[in-house]
Predicted model as a PDB file, atoms N, CA, C, CB and O in Angstrom, pLDDT in the B-factor column:
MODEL        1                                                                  
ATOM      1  N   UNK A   1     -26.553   3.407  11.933  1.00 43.00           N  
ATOM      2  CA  UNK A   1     -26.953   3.297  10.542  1.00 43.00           C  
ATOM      3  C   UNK A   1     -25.949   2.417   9.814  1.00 43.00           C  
ATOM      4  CB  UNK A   1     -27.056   4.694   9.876  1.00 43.00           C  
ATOM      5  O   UNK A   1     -24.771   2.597  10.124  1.00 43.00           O  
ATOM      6  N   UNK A   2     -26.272   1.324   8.730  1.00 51.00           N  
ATOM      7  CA  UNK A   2     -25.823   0.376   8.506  1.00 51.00           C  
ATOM      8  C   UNK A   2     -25.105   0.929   7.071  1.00 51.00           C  
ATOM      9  CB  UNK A   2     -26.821  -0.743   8.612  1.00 51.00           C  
ATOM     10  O   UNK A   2     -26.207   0.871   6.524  1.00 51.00           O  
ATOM     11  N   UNK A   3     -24.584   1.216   6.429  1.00 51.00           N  
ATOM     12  CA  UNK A   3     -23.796   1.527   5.662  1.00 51.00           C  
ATOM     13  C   UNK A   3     -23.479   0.375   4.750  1.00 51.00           C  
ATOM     14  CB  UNK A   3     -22.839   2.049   6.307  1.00 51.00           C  
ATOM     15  O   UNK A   3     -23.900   0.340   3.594  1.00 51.00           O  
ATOM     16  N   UNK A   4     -22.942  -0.305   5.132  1.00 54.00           N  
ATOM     17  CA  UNK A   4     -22.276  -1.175   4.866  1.00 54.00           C  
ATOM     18  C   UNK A   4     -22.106  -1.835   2.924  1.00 54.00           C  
ATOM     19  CB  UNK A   4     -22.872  -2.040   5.936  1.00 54.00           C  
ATOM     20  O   UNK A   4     -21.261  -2.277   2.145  1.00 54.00           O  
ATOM     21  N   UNK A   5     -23.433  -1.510   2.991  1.00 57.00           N  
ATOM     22  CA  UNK A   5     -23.925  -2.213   1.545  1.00 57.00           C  
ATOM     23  C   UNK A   5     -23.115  -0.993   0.092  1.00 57.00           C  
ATOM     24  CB  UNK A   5     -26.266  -2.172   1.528  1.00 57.00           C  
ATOM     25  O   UNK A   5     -22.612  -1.420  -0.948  1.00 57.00           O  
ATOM     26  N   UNK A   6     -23.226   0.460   0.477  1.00 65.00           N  
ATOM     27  CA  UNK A   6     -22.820   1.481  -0.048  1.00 65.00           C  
ATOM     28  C   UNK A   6     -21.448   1.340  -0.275  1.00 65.00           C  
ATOM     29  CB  UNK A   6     -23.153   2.503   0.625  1.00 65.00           C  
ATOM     30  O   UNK A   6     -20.945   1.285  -1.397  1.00 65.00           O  
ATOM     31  N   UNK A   7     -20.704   1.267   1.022  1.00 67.00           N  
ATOM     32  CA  UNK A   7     -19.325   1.086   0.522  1.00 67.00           C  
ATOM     33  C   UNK A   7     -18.941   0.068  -0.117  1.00 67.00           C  
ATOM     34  CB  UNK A   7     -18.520   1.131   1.361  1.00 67.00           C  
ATOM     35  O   UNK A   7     -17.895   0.146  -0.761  1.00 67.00           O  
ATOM     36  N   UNK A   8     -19.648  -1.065  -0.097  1.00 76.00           N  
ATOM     37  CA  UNK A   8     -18.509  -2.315  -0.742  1.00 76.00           C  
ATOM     38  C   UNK A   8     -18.882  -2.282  -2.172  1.00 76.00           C  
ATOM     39  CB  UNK A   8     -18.715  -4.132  -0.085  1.00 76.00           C  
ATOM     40  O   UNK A   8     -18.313  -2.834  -3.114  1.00 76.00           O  
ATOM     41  N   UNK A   9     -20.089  -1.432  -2.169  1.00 83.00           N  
ATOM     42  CA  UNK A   9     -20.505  -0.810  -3.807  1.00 83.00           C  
ATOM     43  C   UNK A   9     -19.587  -0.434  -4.916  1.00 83.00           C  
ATOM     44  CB  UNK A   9     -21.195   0.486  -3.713  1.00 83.00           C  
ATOM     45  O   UNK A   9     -19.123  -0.824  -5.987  1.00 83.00           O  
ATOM     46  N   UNK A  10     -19.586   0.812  -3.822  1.00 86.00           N  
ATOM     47  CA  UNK A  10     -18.172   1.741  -4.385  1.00 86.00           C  
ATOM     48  C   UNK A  10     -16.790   1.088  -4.459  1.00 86.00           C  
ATOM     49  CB  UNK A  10     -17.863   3.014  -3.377  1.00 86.00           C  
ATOM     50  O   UNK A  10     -15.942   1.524  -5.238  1.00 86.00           O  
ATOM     51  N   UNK A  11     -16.554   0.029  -3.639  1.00 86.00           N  
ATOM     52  CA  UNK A  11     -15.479  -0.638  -3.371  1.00 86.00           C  
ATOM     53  C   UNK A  11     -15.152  -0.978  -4.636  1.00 86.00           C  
ATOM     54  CB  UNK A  11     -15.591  -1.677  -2.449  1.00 86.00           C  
ATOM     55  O   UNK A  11     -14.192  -0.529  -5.264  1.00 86.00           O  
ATOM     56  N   UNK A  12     -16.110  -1.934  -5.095  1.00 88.00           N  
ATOM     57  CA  UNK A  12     -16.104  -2.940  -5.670  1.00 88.00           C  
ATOM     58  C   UNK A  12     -16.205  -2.269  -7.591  1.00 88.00           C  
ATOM     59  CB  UNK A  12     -17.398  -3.915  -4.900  1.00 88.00           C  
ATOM     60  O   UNK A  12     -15.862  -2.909  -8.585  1.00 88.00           O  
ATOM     61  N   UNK A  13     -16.803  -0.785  -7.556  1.00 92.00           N  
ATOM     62  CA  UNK A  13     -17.305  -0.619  -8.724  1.00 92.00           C  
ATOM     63  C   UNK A  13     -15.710  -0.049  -9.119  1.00 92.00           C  
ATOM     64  CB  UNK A  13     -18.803   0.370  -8.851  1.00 92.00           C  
ATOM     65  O   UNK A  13     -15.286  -0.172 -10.269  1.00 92.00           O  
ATOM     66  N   UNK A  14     -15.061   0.451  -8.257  1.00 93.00           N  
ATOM     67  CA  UNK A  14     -13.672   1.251  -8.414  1.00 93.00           C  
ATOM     68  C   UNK A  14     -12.648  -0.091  -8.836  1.00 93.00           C  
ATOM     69  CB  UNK A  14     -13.117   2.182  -6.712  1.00 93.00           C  
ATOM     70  O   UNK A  14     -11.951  -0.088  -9.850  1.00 93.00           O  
ATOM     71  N   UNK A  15     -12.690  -0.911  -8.124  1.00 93.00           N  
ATOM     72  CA  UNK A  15     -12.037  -2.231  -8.284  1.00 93.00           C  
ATOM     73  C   UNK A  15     -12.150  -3.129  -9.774  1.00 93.00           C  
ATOM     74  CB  UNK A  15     -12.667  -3.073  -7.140  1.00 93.00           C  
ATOM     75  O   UNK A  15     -11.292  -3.899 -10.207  1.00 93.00           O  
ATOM     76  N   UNK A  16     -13.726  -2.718 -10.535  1.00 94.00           N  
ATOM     77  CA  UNK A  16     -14.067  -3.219 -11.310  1.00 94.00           C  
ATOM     78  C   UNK A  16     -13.113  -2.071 -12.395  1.00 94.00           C  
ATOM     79  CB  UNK A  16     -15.612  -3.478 -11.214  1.00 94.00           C  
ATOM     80  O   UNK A  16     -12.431  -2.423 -13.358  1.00 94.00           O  
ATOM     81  N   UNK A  17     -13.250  -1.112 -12.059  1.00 95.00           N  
ATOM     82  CA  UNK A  17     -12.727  -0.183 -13.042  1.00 95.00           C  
ATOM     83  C   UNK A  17     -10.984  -0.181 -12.961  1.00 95.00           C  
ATOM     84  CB  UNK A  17     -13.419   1.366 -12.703  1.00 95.00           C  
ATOM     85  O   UNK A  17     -10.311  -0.389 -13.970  1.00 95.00           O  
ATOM     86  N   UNK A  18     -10.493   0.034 -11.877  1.00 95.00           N  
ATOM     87  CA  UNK A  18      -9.573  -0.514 -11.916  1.00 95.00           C  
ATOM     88  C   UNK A  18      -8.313  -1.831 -12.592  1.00 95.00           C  
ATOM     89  CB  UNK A  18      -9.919  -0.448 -11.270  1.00 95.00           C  
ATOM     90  O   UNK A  18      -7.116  -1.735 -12.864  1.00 95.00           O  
ATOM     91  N   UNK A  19      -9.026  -2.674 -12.647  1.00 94.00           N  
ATOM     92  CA  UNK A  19      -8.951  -3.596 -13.625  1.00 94.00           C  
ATOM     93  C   UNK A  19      -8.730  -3.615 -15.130  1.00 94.00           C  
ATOM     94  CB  UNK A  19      -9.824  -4.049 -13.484  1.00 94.00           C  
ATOM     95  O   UNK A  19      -7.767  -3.941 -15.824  1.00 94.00           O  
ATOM     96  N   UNK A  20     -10.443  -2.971 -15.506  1.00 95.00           N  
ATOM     97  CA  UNK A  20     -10.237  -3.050 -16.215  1.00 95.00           C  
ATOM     98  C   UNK A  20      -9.760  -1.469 -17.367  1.00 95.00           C  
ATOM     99  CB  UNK A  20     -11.084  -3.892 -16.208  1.00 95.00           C  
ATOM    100  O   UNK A  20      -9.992  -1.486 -18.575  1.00 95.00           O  
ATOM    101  N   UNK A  21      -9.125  -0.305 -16.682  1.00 94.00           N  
ATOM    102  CA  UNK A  21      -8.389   0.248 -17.020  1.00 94.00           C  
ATOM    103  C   UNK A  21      -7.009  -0.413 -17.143  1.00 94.00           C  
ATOM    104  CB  UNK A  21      -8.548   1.138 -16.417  1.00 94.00           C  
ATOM    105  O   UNK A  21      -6.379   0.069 -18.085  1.00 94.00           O  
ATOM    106  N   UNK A  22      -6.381  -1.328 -16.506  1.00 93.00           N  
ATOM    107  CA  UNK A  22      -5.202  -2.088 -16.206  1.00 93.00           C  
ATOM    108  C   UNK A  22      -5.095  -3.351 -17.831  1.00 93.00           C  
ATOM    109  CB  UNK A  22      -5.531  -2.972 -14.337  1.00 93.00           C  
ATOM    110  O   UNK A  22      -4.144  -3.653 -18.552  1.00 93.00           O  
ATOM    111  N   UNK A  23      -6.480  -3.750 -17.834  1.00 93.00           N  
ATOM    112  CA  UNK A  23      -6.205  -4.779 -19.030  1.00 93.00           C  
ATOM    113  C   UNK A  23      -6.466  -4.041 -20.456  1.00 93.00           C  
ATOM    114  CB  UNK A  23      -7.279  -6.172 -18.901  1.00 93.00           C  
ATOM    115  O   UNK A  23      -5.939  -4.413 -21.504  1.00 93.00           O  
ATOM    116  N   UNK A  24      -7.154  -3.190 -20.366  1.00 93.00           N  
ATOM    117  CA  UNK A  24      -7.537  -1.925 -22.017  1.00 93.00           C  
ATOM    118  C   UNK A  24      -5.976  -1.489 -22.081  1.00 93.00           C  
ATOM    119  CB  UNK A  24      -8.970   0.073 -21.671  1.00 93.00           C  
ATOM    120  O   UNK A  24      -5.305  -1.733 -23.084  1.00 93.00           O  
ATOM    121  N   UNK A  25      -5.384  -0.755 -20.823  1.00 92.00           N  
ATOM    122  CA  UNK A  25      -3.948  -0.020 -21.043  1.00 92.00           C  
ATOM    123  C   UNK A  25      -2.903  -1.245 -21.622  1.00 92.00           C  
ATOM    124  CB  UNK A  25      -3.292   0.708 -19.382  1.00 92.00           C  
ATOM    125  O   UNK A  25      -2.168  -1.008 -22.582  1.00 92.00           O  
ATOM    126  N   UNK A  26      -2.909  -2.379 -21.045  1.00 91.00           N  
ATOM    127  CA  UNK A  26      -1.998  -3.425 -21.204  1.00 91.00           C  
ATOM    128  C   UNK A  26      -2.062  -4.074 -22.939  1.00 91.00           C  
ATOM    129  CB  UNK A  26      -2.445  -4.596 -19.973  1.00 91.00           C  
ATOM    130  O   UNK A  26      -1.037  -4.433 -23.518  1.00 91.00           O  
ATOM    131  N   UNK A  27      -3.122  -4.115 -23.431  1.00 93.00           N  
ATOM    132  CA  UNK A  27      -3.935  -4.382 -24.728  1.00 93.00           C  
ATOM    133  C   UNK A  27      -3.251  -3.309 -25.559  1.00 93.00           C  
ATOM    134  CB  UNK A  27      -5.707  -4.204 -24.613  1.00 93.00           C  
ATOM    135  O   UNK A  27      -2.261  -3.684 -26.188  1.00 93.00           O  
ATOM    136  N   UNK A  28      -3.722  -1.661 -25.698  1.00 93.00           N  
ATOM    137  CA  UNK A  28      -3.583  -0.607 -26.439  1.00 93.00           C  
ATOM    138  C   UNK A  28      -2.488  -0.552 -26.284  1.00 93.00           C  
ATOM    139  CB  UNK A  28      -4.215   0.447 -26.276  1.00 93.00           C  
ATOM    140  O   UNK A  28      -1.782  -1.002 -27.186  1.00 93.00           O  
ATOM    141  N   UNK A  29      -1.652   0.195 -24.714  1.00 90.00           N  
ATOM    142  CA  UNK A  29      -0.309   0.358 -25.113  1.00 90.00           C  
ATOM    143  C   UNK A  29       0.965  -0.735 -25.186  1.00 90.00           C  
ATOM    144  CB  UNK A  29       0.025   1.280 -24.323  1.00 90.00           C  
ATOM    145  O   UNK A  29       2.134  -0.566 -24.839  1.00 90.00           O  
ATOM    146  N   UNK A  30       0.392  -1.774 -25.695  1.00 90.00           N  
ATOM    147  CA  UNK A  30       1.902  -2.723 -25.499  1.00 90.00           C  
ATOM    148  C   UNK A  30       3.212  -2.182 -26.478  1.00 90.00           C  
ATOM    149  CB  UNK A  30       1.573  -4.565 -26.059  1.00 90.00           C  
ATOM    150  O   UNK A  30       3.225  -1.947 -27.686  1.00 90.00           O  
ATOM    151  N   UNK A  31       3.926  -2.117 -25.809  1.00 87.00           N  
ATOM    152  CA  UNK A  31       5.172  -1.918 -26.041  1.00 87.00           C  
ATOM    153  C   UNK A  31       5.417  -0.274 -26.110  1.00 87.00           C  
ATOM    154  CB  UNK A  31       5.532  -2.711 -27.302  1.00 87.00           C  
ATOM    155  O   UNK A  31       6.206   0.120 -26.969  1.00 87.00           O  
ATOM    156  N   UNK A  32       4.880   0.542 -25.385  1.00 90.00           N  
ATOM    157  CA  UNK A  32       4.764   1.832 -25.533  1.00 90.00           C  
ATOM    158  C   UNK A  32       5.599   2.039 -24.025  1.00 90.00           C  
ATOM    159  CB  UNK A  32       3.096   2.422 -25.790  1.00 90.00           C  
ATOM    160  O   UNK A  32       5.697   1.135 -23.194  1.00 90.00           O  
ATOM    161  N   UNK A  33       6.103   3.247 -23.879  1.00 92.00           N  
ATOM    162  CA  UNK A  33       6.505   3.332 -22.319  1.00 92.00           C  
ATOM    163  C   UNK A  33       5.471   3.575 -21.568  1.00 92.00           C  
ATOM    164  CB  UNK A  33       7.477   4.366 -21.947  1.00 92.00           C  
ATOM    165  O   UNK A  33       5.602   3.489 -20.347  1.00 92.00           O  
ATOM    166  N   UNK A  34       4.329   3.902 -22.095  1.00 93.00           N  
ATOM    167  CA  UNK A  34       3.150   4.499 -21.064  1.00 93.00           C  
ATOM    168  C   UNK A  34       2.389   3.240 -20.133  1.00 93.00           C  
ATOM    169  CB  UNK A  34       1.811   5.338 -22.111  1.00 93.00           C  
ATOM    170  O   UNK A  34       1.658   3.176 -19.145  1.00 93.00           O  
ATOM    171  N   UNK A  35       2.815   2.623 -20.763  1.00 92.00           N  
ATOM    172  CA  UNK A  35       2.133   1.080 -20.308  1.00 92.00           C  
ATOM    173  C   UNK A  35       2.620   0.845 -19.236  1.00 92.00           C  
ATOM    174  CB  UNK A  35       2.384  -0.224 -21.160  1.00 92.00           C  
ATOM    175  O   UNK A  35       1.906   0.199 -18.469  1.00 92.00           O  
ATOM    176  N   UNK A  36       3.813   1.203 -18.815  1.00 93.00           N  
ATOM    177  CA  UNK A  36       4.283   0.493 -17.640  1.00 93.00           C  
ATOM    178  C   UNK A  36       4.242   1.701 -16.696  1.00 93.00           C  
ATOM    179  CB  UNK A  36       5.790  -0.276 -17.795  1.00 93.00           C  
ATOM    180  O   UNK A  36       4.690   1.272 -15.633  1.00 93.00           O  
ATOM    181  N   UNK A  37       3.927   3.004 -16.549  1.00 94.00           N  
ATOM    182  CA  UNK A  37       3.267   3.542 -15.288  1.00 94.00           C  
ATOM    183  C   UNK A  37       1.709   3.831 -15.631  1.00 94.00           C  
ATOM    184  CB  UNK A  37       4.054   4.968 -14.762  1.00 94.00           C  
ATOM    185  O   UNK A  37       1.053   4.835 -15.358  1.00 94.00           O  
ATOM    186  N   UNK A  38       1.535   3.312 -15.931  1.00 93.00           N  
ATOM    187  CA  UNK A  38      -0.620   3.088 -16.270  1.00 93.00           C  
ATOM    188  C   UNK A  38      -0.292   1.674 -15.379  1.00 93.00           C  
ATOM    189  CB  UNK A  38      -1.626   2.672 -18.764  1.00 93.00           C  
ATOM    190  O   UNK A  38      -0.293   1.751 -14.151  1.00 93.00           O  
ATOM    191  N   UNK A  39      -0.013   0.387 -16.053  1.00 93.00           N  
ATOM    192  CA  UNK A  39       0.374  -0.717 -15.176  1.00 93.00           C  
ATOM    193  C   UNK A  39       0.285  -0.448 -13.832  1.00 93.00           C  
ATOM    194  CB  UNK A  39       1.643  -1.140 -15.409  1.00 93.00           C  
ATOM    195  O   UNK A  39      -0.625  -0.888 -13.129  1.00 93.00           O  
ATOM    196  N   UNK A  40       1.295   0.340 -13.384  1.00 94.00           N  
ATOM    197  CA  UNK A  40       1.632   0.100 -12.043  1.00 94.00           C  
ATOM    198  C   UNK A  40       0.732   0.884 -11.688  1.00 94.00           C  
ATOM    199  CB  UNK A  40       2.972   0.314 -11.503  1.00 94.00           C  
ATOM    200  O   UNK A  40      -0.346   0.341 -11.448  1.00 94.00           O  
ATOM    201  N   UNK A  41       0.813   2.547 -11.501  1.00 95.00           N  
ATOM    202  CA  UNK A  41      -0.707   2.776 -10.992  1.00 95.00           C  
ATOM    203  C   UNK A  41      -2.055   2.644 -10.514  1.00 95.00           C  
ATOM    204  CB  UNK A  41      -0.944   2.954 -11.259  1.00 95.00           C  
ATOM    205  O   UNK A  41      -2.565   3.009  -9.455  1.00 95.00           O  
ATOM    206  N   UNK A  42      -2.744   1.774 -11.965  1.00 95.00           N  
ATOM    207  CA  UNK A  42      -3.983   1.234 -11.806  1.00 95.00           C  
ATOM    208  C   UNK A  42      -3.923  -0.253 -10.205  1.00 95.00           C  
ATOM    209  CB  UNK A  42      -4.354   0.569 -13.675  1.00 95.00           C  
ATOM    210  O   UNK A  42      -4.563  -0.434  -9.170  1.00 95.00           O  
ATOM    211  N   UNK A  43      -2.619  -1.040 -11.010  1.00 94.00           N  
ATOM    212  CA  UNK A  43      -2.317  -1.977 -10.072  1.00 94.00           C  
ATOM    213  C   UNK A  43      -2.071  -1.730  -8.760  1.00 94.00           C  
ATOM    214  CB  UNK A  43      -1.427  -2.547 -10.426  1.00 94.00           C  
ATOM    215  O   UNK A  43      -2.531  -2.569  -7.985  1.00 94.00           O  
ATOM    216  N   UNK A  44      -1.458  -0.788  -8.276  1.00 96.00           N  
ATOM    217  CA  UNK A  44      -1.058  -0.490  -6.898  1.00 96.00           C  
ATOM    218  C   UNK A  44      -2.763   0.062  -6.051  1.00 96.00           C  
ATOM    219  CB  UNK A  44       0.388   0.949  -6.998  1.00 96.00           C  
ATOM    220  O   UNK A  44      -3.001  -0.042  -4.848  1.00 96.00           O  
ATOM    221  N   UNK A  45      -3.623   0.574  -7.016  1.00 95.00           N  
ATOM    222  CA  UNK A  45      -4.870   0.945  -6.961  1.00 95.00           C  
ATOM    223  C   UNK A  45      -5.676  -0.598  -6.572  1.00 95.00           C  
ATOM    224  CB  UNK A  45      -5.276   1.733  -8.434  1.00 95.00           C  
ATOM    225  O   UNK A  45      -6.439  -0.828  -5.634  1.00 95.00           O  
ATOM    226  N   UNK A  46      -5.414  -1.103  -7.164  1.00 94.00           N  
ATOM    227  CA  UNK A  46      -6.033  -2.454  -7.002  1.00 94.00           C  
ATOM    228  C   UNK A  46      -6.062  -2.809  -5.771  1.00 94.00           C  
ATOM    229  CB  UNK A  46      -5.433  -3.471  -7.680  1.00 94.00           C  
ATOM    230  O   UNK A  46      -7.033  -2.754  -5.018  1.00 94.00           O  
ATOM    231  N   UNK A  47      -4.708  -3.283  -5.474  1.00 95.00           N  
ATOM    232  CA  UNK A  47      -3.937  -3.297  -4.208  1.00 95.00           C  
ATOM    233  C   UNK A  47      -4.310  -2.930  -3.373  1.00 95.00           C  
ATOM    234  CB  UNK A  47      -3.020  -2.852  -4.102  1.00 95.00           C  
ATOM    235  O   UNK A  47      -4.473  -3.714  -2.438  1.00 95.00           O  
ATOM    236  N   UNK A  48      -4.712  -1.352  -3.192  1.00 93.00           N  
ATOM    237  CA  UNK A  48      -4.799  -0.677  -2.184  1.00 93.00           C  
ATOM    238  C   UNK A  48      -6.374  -1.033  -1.620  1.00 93.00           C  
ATOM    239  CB  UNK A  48      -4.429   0.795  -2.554  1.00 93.00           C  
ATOM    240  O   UNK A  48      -6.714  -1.134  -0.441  1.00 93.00           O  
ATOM    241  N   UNK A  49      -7.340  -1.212  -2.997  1.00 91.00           N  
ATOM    242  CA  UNK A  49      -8.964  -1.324  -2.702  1.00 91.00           C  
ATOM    243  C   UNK A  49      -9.000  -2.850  -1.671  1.00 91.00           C  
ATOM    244  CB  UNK A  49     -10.061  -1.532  -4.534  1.00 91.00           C  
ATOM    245  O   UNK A  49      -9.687  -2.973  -0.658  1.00 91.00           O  
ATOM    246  N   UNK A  50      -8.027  -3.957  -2.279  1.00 91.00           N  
ATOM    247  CA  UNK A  50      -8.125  -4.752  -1.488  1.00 91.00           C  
ATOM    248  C   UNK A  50      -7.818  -4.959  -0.261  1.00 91.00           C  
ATOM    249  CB  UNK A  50      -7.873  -5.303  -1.857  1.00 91.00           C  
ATOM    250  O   UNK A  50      -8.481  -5.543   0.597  1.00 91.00           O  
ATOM    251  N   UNK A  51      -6.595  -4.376  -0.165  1.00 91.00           N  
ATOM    252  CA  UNK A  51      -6.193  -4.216   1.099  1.00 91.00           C  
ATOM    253  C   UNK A  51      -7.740  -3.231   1.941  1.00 91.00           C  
ATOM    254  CB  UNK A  51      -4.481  -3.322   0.987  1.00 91.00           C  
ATOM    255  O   UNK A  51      -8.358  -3.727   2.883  1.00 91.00           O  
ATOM    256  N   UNK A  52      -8.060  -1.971   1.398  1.00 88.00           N  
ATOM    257  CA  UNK A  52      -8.641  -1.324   2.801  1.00 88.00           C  
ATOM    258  C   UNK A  52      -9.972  -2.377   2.742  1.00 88.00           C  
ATOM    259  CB  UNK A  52      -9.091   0.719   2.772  1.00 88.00           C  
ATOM    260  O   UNK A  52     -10.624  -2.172   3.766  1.00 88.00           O  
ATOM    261  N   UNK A  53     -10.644  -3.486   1.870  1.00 86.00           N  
ATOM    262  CA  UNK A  53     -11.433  -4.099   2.207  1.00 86.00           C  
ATOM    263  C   UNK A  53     -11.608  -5.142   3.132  1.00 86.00           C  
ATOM    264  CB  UNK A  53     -11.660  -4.275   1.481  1.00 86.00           C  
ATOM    265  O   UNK A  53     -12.623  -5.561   3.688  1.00 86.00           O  
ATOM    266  N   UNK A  54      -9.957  -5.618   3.217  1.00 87.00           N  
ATOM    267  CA  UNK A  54      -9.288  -6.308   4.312  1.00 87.00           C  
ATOM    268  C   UNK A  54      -9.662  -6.112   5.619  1.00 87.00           C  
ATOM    269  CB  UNK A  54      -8.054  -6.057   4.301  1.00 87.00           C  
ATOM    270  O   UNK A  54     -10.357  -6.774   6.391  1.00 87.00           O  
ATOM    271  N   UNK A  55      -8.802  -4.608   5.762  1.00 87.00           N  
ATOM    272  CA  UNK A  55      -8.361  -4.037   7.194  1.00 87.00           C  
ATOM    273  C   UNK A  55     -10.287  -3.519   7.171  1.00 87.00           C  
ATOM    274  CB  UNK A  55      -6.630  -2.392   7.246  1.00 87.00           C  
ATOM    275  O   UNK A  55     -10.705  -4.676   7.207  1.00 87.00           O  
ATOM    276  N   UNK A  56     -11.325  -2.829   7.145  1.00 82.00           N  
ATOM    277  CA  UNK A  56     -12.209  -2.273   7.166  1.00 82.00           C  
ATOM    278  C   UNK A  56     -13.211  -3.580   6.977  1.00 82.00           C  
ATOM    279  CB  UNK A  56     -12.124  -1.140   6.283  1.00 82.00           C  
ATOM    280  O   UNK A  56     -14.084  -3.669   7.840  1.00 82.00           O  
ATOM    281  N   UNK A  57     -13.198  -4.268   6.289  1.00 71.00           N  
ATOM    282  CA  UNK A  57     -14.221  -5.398   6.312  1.00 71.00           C  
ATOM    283  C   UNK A  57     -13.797  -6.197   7.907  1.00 71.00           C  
ATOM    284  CB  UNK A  57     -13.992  -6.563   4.708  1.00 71.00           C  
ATOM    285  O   UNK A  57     -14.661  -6.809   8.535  1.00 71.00           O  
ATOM    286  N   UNK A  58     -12.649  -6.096   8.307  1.00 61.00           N  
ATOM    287  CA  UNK A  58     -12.719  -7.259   9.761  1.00 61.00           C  
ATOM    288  C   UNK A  58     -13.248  -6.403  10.605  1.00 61.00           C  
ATOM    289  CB  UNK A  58     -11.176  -7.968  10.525  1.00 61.00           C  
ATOM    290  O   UNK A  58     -14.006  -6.737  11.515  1.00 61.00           O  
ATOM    291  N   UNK A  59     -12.829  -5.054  10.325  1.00 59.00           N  
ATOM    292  CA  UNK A  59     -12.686  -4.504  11.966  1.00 59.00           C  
ATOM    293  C   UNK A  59     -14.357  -4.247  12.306  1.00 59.00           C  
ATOM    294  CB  UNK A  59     -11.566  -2.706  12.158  1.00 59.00           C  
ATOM    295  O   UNK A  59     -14.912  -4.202  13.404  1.00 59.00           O  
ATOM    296  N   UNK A  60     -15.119  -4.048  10.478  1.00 59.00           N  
ATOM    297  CA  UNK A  60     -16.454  -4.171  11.194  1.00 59.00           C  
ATOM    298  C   UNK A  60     -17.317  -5.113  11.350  1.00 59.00           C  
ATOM    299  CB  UNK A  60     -17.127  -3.492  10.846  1.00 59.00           C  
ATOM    300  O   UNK A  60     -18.514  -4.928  11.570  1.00 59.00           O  
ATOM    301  N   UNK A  61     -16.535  -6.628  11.201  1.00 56.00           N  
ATOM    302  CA  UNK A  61     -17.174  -7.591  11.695  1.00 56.00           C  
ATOM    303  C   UNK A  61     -17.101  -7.833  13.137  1.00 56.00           C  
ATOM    304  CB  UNK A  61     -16.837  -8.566  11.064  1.00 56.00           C  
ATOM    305  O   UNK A  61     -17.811  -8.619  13.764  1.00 56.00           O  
ATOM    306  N   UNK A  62     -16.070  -6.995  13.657  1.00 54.00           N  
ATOM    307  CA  UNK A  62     -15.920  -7.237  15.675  1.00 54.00           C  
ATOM    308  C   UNK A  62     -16.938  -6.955  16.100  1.00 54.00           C  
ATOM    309  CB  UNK A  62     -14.893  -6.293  16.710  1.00 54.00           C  
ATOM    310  O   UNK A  62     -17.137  -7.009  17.314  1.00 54.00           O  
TER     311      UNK A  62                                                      
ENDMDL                                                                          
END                                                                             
């Protein structure tokens, strides 16, 4: 069963949100301390969606 289409859904809708929780937080809290672990958080989140789309998008192209 082909899956495939579902996850990069979700991938992609988390990624979208991701973001743009990252640019609303960066906007609202500037110059606040909260900004800079919202920042990194969301961002390392980012990170991470791309990366497992990386490692998980090749291995199921073999």
């Amino acid at each position: 069963m082909d899956t495939t289409g579902t996850g990069n859904t979700a991938r992609w809708t988390l990624l979208g949100l991701l973001l743009g929780v990252n640019v609303v937080s960066n906007i609202l809290l500037k110059g606040s301390w909260l900004e800079l672990p919202v920042s990194i958080v969301s961002g390392l989140g980012v990170v991470a969606v791309i990366a497992d789309y990386l490692v998980r998008g090749r291995r199921r192209e073999r």
